[in-house]
C-alpha positions as CSV (number, residue, x, y, z in Angstrom):
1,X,-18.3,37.4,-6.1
2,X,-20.6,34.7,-7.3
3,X,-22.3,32.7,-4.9
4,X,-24.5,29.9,-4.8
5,X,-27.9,30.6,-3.4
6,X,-31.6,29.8,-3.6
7,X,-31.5,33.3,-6.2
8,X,-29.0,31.7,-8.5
9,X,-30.9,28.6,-8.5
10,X,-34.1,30.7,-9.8
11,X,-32.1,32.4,-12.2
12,X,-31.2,28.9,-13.9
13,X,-32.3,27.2,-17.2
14,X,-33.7,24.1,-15.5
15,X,-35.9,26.0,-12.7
16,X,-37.4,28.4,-15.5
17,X,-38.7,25.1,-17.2
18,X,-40.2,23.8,-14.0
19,X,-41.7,27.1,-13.5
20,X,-43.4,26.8,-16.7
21,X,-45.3,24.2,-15.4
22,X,-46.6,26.2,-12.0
23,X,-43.7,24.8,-9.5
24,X,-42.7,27.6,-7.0
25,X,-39.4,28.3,-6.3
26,X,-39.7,26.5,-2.8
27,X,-41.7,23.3,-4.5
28,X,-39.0,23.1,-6.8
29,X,-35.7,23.3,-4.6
30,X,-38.0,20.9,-2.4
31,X,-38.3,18.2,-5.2
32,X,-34.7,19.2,-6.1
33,X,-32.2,16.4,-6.3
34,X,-29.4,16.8,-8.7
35,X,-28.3,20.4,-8.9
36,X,-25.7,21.0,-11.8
37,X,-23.3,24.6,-11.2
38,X,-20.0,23.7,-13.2
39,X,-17.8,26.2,-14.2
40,X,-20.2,29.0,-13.2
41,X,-17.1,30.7,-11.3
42,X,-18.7,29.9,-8.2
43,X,-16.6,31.3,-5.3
44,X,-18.8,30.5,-2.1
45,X,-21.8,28.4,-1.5
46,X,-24.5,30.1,0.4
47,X,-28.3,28.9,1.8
48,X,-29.4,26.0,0.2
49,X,-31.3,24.8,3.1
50,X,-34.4,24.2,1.5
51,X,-32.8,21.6,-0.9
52,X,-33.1,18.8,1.7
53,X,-33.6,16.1,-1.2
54,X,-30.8,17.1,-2.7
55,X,-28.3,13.7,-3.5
56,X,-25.7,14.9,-5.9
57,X,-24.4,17.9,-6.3
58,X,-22.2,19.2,-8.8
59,X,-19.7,22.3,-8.1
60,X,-16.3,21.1,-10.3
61,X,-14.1,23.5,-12.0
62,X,-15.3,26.6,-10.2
63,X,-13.6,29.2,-7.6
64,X,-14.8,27.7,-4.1
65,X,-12.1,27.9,-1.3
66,X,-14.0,26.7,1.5
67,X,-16.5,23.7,2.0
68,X,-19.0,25.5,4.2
69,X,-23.5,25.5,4.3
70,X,-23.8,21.2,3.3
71,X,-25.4,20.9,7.1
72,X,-28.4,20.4,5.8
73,X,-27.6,17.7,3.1
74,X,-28.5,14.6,5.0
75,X,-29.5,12.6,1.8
76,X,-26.1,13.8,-0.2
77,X,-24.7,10.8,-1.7
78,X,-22.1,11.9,-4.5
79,X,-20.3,16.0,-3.7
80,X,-18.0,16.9,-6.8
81,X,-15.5,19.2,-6.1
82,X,-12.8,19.1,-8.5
83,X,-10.7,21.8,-9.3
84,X,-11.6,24.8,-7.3
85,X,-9.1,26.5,-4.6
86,X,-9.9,24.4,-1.8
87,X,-7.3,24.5,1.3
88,X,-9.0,22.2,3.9
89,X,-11.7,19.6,4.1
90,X,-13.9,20.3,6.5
91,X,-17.4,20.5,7.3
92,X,-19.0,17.6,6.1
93,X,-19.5,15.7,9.5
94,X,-23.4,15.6,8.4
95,X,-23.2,13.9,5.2
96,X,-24.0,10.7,6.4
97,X,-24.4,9.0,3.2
98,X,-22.2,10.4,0.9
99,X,-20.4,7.7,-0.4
100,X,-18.4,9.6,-3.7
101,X,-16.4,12.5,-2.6
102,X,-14.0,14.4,-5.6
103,X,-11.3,16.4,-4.3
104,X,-8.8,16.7,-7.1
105,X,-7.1,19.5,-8.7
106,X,-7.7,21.8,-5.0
107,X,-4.9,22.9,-2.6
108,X,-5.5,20.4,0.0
109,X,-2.2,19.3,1.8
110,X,-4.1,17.2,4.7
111,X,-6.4,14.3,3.7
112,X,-8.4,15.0,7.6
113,X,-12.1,15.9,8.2
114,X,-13.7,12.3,7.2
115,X,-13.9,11.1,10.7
116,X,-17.9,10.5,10.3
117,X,-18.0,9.4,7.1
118,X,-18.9,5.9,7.5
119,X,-20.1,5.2,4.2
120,X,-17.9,6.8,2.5
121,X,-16.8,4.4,-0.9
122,X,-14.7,6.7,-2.9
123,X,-12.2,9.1,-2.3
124,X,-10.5,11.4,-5.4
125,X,-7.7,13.6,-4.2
126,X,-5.5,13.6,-7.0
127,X,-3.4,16.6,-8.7
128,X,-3.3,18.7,-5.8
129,X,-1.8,22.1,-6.4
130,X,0.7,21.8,-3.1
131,X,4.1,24.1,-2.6
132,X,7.5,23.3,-4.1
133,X,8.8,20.3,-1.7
134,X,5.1,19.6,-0.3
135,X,3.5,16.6,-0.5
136,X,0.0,15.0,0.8
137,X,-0.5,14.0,3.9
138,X,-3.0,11.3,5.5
139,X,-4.5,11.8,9.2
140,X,-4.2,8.3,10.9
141,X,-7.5,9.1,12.7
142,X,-9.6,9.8,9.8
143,X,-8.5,7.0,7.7
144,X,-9.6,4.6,10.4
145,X,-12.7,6.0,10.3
146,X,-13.4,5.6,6.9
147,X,-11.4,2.0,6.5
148,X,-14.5,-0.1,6.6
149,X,-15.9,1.7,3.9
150,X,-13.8,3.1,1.6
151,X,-13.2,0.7,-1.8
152,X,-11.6,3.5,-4.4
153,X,-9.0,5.5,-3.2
154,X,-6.8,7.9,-5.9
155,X,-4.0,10.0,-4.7
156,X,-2.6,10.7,-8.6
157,X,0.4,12.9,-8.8
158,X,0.9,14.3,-5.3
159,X,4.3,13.6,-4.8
160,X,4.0,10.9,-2.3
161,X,7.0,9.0,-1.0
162,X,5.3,6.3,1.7
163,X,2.3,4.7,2.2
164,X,2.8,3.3,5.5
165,X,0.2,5.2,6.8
166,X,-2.4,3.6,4.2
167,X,-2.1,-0.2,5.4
168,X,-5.5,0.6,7.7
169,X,-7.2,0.8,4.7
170,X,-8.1,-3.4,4.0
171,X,-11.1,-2.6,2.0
172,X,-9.5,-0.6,-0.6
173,X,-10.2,-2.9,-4.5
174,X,-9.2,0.3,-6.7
175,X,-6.2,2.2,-5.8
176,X,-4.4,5.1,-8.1
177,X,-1.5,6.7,-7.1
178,X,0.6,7.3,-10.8
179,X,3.3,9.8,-10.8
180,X,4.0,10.0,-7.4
181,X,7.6,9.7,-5.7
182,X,7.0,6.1,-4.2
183,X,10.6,4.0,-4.5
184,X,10.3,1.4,-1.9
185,X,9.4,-2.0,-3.6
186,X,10.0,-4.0,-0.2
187,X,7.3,-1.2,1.4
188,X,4.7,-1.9,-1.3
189,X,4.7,-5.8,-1.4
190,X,4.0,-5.4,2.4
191,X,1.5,-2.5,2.3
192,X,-0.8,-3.9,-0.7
193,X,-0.1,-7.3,-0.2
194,X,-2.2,-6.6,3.2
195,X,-5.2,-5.3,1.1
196,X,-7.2,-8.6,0.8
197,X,-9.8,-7.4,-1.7
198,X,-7.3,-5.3,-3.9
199,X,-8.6,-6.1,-7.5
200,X,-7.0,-2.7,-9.5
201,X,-4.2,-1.1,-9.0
202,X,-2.2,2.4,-10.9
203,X,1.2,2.9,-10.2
204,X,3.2,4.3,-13.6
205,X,5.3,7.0,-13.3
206,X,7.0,5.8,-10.1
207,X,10.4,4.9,-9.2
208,X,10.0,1.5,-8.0
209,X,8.3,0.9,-11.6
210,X,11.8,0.4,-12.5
211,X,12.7,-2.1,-9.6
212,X,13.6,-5.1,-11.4
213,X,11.0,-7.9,-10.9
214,X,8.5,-5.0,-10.2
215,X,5.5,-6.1,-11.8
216,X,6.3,-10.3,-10.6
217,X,6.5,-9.0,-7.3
218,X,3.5,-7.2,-6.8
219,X,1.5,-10.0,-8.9
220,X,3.0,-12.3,-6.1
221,X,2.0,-10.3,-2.8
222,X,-1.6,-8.9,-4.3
223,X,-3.4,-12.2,-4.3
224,X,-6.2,-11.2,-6.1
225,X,-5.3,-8.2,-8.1
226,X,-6.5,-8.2,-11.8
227,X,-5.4,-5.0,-13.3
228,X,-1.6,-3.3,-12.6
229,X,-0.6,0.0,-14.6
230,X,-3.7,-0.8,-16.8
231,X,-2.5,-4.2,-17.6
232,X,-4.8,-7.6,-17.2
233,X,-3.1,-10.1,-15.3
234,X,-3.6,-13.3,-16.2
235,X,-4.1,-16.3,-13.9
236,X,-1.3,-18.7,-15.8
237,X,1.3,-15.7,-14.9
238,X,0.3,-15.7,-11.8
239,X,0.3,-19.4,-11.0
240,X,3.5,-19.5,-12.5
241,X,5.2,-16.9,-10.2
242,X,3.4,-18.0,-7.3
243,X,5.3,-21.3,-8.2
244,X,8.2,-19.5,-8.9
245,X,8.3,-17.9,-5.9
246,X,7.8,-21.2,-3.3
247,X,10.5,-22.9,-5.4
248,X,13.0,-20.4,-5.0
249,X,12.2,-19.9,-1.2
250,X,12.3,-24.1,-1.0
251,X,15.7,-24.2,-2.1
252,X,16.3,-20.8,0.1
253,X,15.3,-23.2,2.9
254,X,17.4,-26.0,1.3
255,X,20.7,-24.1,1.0
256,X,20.4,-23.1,4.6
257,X,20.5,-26.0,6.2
258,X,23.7,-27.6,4.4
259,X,25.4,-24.8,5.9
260,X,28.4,-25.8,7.8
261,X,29.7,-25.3,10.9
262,X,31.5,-22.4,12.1
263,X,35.3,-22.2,12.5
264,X,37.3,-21.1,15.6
265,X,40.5,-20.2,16.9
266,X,41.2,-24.3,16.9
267,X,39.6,-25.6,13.8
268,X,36.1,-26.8,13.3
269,X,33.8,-27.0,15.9
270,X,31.7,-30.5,16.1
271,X,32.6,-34.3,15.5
272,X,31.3,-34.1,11.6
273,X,33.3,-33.7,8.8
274,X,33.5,-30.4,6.8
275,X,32.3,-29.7,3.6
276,X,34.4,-30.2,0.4
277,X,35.4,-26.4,-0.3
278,X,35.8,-25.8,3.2
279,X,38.7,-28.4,3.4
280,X,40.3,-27.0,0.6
281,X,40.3,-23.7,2.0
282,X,41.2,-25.0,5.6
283,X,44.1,-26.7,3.9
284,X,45.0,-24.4,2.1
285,X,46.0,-22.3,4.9
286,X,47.3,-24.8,6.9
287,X,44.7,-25.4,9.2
288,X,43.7,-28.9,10.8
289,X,40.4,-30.6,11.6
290,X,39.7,-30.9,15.1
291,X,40.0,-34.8,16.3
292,X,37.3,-36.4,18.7
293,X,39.0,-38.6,21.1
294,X,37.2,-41.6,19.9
295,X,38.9,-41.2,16.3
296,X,42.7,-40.9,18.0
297,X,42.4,-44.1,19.9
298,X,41.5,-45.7,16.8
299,X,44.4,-44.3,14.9
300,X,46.8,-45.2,18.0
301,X,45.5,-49.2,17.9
302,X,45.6,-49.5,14.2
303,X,48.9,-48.3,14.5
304,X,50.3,-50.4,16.8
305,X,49.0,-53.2,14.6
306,X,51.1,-52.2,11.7
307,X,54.1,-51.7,13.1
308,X,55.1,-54.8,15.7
309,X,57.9,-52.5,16.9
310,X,55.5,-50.8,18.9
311,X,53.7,-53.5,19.9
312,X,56.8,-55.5,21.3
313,X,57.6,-52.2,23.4
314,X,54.5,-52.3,24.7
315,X,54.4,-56.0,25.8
316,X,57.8,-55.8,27.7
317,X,56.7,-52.3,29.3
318,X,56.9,-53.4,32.8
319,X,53.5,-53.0,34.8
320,X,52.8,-51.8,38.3
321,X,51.3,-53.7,41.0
């Protein structure tokens, strides 16, 4: 098993040539702060504690399984991780100013562990190599944590089907996640649309790509988004759907009040007169407008004027003292 110690560091390229000019081993992990160890089929990290300047380290495309021996870090600012066979992420409640954290290509399931990570800016977790049916997760606790802070975000290809669970996130301005199972529309105008600052966005190779309207619907809710599925959006689009949109809501608003009244048992309820079609289909079946009272007396006196008949009945009606 290799492992990644203060030995394996001597044993490097770049320490002989410091040693060539009369650094120690301890002078040199001391003044060490970029320590490069890709693809070196690393499978555990070991003592490094005497690297304390150390600010980026680089471990991608290697054989580690388990994050473990960063306590020391304090000044870590960018951790690359890709594609080794991590399970979990854990121990890294002491990197206090890492900001750029690559996780992609492991076997992570939980996105956890980031609780004090408060200045955290980018998150990679793409491609992870999850069981058949599995899909990533996100702990509600830990992306609170890191909400203030955190402006990249990319979930790639992890068969996600909801991101409910990422609306906390209102700082986010770059967000991937292609090739995933998302199919909502309705959930993704409501969840991005409540990222203020969103300015990028990656979503091919997702159902609700094929939602009609897709893209002039996520134009409209994501104010200030720029970029979608690697496409500039331009502000005269924009503008125009934004247009689009109020119009069509205006006459939404319009529409609903010229609706009529309902019908019951007796006819139409209210003193107003119906609408055109709904005459014609009241008549139709042979059903009557209901009469105010005001409107029959009418009908009975002009009645009585038109036919004299009537009238002289009523005139010789006797009347009662």
């Amino acid at each position: 098993m290799v492992r990644l110690t203060a030995d394996l560091i001597a044993k490097s390229k770049n320490h002989f040539k410091k040693k060539n000019r009369g650094l120690s081993l301890q002078d040199y992990l001391r003044t060490l702060t970029h320590l490069h160890f890709s693809s070196q089929n690393i499978e555990d990290i070991g003592d490094l504690s005497m690297c304390r300047n150390l600010t980026v380290l680089y471990l991608y495309d290697n054989h580690i399984t388990h994050i473990c021996n960063l306590d020391f870090a304090y000044n870590l600012t960018h951790l690359y991780l890709q594609n080794n066979d991590i399970t979990r992420i854990d121990n890294l409640a002491n990197l206090h100013k890492l900001s750029k954290l690559y996780l992609g290509g492991n076997r992570i399931a939980v996105v956890e562990g980031l609780e004090r990570l408060n200045k955290l800016e980018e998150l990679h977790v793409e491609s992870q190599r999850l069981a058949p049916g599995e899909k990533l997760l996100f702990d509600h606790k830990t992306l609170c944590s890191i909400a203030r802070s955190l402006c990249v975000f990319n979930v790639t290809n992890n068969n996600i089907d909801d991101v409910r669970d990422l609306a906390a996130l209102w700082e986010i301005k770059h967000f991937s996640a292609a090739d995933n199972k998302l199919a909502n529309i309705e959930e993704l105008e409501e969840v991005f649309g409540s990222w203020p600052w969103l300015l990028q966005m990656d979503l091919r190779g997702n159902p609700a790509c094929k939602t009609p309207k897709y893209r002039d619907r996520l134009i409209t809710a994501c104010t200030r988004l720029k970029v979608l599925d690697d496409r500039d959006i331009h502000e005269v689009t924009r503008e125009f759907l934004v247009n689009w949109k109020a119009s069509k809501e205006a006459k939404k608003k319009k529409n609903k009040h010229m609706i009529s009244p309902p019908f019951t048992n007796g006819g139409m309820m209210g003193h107003q007169g119906a609408c055109p079609h709904v005459c014609c289909h009241a008549k139709m079946h042979g059903w009557k407008p209901q009469q105010s009272y005001r409107v029959q007396q009418l009908k009975g006196s002009l009645n009585r004027q038109l036919n004299p008949v009537a009238v002289m009945s009523d005139m010789c009606r006797p009347t009662h003292t």
